[in-house]
C-alpha positions as CSV (number, residue, x, y, z in Angstrom):
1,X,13.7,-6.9,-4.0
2,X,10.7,-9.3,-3.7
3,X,7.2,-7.8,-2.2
4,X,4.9,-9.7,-0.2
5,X,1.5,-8.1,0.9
6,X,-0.4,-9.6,3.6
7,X,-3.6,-8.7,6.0
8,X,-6.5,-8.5,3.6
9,X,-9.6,-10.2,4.7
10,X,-13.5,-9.1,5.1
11,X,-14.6,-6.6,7.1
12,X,-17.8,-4.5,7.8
13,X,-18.1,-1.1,6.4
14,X,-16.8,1.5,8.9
15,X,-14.1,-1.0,10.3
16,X,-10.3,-1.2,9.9
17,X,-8.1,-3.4,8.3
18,X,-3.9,-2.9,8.4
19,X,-2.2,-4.3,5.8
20,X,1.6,-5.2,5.2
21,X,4.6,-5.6,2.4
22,X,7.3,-7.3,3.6
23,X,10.2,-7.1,1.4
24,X,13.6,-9.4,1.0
25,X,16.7,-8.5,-0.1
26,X,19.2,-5.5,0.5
27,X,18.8,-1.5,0.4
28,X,14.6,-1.4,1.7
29,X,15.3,1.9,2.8
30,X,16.2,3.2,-0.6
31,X,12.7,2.7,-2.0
32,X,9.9,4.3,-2.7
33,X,6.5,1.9,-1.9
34,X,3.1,2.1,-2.9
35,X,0.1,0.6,-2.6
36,X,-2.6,0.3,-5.4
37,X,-5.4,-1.5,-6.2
38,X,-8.0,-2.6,-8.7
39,X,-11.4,-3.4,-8.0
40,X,-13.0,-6.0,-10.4
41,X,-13.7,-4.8,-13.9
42,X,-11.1,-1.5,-13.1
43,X,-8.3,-1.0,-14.0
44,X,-5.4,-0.4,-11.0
45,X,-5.4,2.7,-9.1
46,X,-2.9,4.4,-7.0
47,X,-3.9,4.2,-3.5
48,X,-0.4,5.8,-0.9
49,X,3.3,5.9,-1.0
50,X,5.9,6.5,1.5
51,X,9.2,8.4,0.5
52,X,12.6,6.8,1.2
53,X,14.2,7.7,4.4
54,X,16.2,6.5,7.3
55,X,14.3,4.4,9.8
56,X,10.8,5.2,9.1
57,X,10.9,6.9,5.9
58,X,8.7,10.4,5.3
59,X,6.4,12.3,2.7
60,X,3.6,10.2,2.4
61,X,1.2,10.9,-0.5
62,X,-2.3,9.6,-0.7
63,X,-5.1,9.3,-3.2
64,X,-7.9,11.9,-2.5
65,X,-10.7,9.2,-1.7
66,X,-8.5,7.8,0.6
67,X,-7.2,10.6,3.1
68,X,-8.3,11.0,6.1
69,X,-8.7,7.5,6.6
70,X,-5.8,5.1,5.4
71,X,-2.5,6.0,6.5
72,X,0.7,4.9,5.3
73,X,4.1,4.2,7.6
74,X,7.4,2.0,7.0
75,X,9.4,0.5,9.5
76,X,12.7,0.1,7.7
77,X,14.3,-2.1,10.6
78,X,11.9,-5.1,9.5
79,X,11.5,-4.3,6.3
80,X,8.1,-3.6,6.1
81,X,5.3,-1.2,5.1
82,X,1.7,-0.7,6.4
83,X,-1.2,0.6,5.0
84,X,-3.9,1.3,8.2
85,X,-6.8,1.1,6.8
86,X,-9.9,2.8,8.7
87,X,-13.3,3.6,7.5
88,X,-13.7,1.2,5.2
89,X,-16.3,1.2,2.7
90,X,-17.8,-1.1,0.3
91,X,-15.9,0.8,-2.1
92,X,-12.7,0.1,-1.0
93,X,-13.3,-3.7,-1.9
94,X,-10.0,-4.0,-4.2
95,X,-7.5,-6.4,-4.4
96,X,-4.7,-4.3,-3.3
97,X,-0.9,-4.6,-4.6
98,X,2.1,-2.9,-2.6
99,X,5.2,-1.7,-5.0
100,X,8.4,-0.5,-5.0
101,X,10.6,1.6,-7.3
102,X,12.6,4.5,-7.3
103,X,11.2,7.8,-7.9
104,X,10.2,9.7,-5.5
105,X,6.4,10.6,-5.4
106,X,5.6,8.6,-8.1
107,X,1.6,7.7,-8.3
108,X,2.0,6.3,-11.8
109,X,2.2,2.5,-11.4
110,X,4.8,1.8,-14.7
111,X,6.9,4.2,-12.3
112,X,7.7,1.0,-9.9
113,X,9.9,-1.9,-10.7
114,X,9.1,-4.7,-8.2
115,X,5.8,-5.8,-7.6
116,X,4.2,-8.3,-5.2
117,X,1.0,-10.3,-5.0
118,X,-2.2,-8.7,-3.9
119,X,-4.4,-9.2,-1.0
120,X,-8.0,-9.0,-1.1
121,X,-9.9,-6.6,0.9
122,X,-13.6,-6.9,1.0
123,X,-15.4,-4.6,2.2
124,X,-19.0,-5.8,3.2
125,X,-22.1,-2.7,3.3
């Protein structure tokens, strides 16, 4: 499967931001995807995943800085996941990675297989 995240851009602190992976190839529904991301001079973090499932998956996990304000979703009839992103804070300036694999519940990032370019989120104070 190849990953490609999109919808990173600058924003004020307190605003929102929704970021997508689109994925290609067969069996979407079958993964699990996360999102991580590493800020400069970090190293990469586990932000959310989503659980496999029919249609729009289930069991989302998140990091605890992030609940409460991002939420994860899939929508397996395009192929896609979001990460809405609300609240942002200078903080959460990353470039952020979305990542698929097989094990469910997996917040270790050598626990995904595929991988797809990042896109910047910067958050401004």
């Amino acid at each position: 499967v190849q990953l490609q995240a999109s919808g990173g851009g600058l924003v004020q602190a307190g605003g929102s931001l929704r970021l997508s992976c689109a994925a290609s190839g067969r069996a979407f529904s079958s993964y699990v995807i996360g999102w991580f991301r590493q800020a400069p001079g970090k190293e990469r973090e586990f932000v959310a995943l989503i659980n496999r499932g029919n249609c729009s998956g289930g069991n989302p996990s998140y990091a605890d800085f992030v609940k409460g304000r991002f939420a994860i979703s899939r929508d397996n009839t395009k192929n896609t996941v979001y990460l809405q992103m609300n609240s942002l804070k200078p903080e959460d300036t990353a470039v952020y990675y979305c990542a698929a694999g097989y094990r469910r519940d997996a917040m270790e990032d050598a626990a995904y297989d595929y991988w797809g370019h990042g896109t910047l989120v910067t958050v401004s104070s």
